[in-house]
N, C-alpha and C positions, 0 to 999 in steps of 0.2 A: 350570342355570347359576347361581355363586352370584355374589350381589351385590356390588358395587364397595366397597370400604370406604373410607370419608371419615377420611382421615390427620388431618386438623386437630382430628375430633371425639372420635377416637380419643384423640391425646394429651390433651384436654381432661378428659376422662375418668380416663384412669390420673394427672392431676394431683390432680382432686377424690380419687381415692381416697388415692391418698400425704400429702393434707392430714390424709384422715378416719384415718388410720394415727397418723401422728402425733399427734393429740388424741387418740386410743382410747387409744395409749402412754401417753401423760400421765396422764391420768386413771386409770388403772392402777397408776403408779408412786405416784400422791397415795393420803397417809392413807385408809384408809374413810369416817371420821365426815365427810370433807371434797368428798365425791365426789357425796350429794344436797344440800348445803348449798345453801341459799337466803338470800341477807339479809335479815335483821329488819325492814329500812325496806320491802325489795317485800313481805312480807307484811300488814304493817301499812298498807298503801298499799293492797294488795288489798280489806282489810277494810274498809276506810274506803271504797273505793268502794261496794262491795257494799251497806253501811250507807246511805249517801248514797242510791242507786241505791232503795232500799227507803223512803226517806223520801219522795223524789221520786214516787215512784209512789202511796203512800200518801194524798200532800198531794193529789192531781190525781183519787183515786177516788172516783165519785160516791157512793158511799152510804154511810152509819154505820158507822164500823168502830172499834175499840180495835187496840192494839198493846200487846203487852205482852213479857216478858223472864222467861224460868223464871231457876231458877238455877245452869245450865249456863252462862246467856247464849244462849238460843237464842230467834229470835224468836217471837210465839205471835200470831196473826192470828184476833181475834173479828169478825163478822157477826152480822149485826141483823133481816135480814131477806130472804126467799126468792131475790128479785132480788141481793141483796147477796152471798148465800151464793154466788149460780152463779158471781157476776160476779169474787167473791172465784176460786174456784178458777179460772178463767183471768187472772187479771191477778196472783198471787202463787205459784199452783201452777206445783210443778217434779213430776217422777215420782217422785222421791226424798225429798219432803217428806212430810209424814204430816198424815192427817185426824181427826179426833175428833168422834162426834156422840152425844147421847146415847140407849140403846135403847131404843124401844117408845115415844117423850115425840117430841112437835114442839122445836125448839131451834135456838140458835143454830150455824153449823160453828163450828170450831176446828182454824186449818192449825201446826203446829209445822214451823218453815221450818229444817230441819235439812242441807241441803246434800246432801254425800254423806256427812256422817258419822250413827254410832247416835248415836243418843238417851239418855242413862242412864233408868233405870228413874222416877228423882226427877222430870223432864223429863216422861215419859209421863203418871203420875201425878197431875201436875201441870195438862197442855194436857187430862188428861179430867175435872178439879175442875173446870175453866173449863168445861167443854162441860157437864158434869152441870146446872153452876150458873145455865147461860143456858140452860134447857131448862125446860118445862111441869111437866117431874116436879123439880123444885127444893124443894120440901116434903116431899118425901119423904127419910126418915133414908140410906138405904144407896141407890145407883142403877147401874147397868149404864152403862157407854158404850163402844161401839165404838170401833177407831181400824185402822188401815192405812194405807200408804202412797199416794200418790195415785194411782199407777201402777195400783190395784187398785181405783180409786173411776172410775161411771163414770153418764151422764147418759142413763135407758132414751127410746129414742123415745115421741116423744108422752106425755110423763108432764110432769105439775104444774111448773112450776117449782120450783126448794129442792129434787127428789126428784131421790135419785141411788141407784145398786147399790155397795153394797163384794161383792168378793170378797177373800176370804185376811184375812178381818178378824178379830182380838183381840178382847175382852172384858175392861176392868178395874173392878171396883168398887170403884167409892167412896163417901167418907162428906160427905153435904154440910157436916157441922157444920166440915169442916174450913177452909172456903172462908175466914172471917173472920180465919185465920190467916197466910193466904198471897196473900190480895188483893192487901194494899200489898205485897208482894216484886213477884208479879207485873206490877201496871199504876200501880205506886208514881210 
């Protein structure tokens, strides 16, 4: 036997659709460039939270940390030390942000807080000068450092504090001499 059907919810219904008919139309009938338009004030509004929102949490975290700015404008989150480093990846890390450490040398991380967007190369380059340069192997001319996204960085049971596993991790080398260049850009 089939069920009674509720007349009131019924028309409720086919009104929400003839609503969502009508905007679908509109939106259709409007220009393209006009149809994801966003205003300039809610995105800069967004920013400014987002920014706010990262000072905030910064000013309130207990242990040493740097903040610095590639030149993208993307932010770059140095740690200082073991504790700092884990505490860093859950109080700034997203799965989409990226890690940098340098290879085979104890060091500082280094989170590049990239959102959901890529990185340019200059950005990358960049967030693993910083990790080469806050790492053991710092004396040395050319150095290795790892990076991935966080999503692929992961903390083994029962292991030391500051120890973590990349998987799907990159390799960029670089050259320390270059740090004295790009210091004040980055934490100017």
């Amino acid at each position: 036997m089939a069920e009674p059907i509720d007349v009131g919810k019924l028309i409720k219904t086919l009104q929400r659709m003839a609503a969502s008919r009508k905007k679908l139309q509109e939106l259709l009938a409007a220009p393209p460039e006009s149809r994801n338009a966003v205003s300039p004030k809610a995105v800069g509004r967004a920013e400014a939270r987002a920014a706010d929102a990262l000072t905030v949490r910064l000013k309130s975290f207990p242990h040493k940390i740097w903040r610095g700015t590639t030149s993208s404008g993307f932010p770059l989150i140095l740690t200082f030390s073991a504790e700092g480093n884990y505490a860093a990846l859950k109080a700034f890390g997203r799965p989409e942000h990226w890690f940098f450490h340098a290879r085979d040398f104890a060091g500082s991380y280094v989170l590049l807080l990239t959102g959901k967007q890529k990185p340019k190369p200059a950005d990358i380059k960049q967030a693993a000068l910083v990790a080469a340069i806050h790492s053991k192997g710092k004396r040395e001319s050319e150095l290795e450092v790892s990076y991935t996204q966080l999503k692929y960085v992961r903390k083994p049971r029962h292991a030391r504090t500051g120890t973590v596993l990349m998987t799907r991790e990159q390799v960029i080398s670089v050259r320390t001499e270059e740090w004295e260049e790009v210091k004040g850009k980055l934490f100017g």
